[in-house]
C-alpha positions as CSV (number, residue, x, y, z in Angstrom):
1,X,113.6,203.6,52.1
2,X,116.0,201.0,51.0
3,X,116.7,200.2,47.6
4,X,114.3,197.4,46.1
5,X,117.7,195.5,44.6
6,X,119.5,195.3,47.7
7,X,120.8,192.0,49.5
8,X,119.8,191.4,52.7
9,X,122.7,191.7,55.1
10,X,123.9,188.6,56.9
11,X,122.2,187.1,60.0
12,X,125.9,187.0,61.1
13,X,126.9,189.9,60.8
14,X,123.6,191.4,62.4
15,X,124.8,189.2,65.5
16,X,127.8,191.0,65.8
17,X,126.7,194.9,65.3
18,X,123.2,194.6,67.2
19,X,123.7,192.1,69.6
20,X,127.3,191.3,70.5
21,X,128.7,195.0,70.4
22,X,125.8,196.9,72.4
23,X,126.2,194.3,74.9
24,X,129.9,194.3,74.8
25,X,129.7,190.1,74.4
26,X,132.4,188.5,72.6
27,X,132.4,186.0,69.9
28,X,134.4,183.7,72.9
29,X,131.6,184.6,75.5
30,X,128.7,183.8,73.5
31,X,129.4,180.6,72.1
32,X,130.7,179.3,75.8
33,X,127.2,180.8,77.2
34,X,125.5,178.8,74.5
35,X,127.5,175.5,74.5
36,X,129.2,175.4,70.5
37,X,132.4,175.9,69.1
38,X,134.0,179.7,68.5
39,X,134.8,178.7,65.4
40,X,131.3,178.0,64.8
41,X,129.8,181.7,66.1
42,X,133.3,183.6,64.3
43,X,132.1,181.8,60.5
44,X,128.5,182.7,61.2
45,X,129.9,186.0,62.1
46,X,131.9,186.2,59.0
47,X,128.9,184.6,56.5
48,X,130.7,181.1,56.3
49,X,128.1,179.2,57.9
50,X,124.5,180.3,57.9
51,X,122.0,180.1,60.9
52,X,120.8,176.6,61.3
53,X,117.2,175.9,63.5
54,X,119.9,175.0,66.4
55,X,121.7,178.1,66.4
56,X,118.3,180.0,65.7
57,X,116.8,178.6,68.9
58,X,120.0,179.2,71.1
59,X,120.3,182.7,70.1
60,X,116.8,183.4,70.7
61,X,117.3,182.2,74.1
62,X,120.0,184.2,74.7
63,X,118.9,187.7,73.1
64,X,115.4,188.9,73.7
65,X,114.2,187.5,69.5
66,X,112.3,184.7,68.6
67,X,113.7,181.9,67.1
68,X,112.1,183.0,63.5
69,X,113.7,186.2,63.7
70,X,116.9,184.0,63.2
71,X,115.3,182.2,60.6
72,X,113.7,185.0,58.7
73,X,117.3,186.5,58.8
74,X,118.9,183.5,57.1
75,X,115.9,182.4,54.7
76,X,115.7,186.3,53.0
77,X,119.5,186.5,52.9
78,X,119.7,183.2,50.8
79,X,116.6,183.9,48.7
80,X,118.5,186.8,47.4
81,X,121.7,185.3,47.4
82,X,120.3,182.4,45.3
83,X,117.8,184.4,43.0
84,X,118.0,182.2,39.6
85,X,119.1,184.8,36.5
86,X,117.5,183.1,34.3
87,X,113.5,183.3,34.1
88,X,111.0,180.8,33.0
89,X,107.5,180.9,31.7
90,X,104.9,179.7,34.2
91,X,103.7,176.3,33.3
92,X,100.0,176.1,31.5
93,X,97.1,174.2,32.9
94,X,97.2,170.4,31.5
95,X,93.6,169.8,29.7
């Protein structure tokens, strides 16, 4: 079970350890096969950049996952990553 407090780990770096190193695909090799920049695949890699629609829809054409897997990745990372600390009261109904 894994803990209720825990952050999400980053769509980037999921690329890398179940993607990328099963397959034996390098950072070079994948963003060729999918037309961007290496820079761009090493700082999603890294968590520098986050997965963008674009990205989500060329590396669900390239791995057997749905674009929304990407998605899902990226949104639950930065929900938790942006969790307000403060916490507000719910606002009343107007009568």
């Amino acid at each position: 079970m894994l803990p209720k407090h825990r952050i999400p780990t980053h769509p980037g770096i999921i690329l890398q350890k179940e993607f990328l190193d099963p397959l034996g695909i390098t950072q070079v090799a994948l963003a060729k096969h999918i037309g961007v920049s290496t820079q761009r695949i090493n700082e999603l890699i890294r968590g520098k950049r986050g997965v963008t629609s674009e990205i989500a829809w060329l590396l669900s054409q390239a791995f057997d996952a749905t674009p929304e897997f990407w998605v899902s990745l990226q949104t639950n990372y930065d929900l938790a990553i942006n969790n307000p600390k403060i916490r507000i009261k719910k606002l009343k109904e107007v009568s």
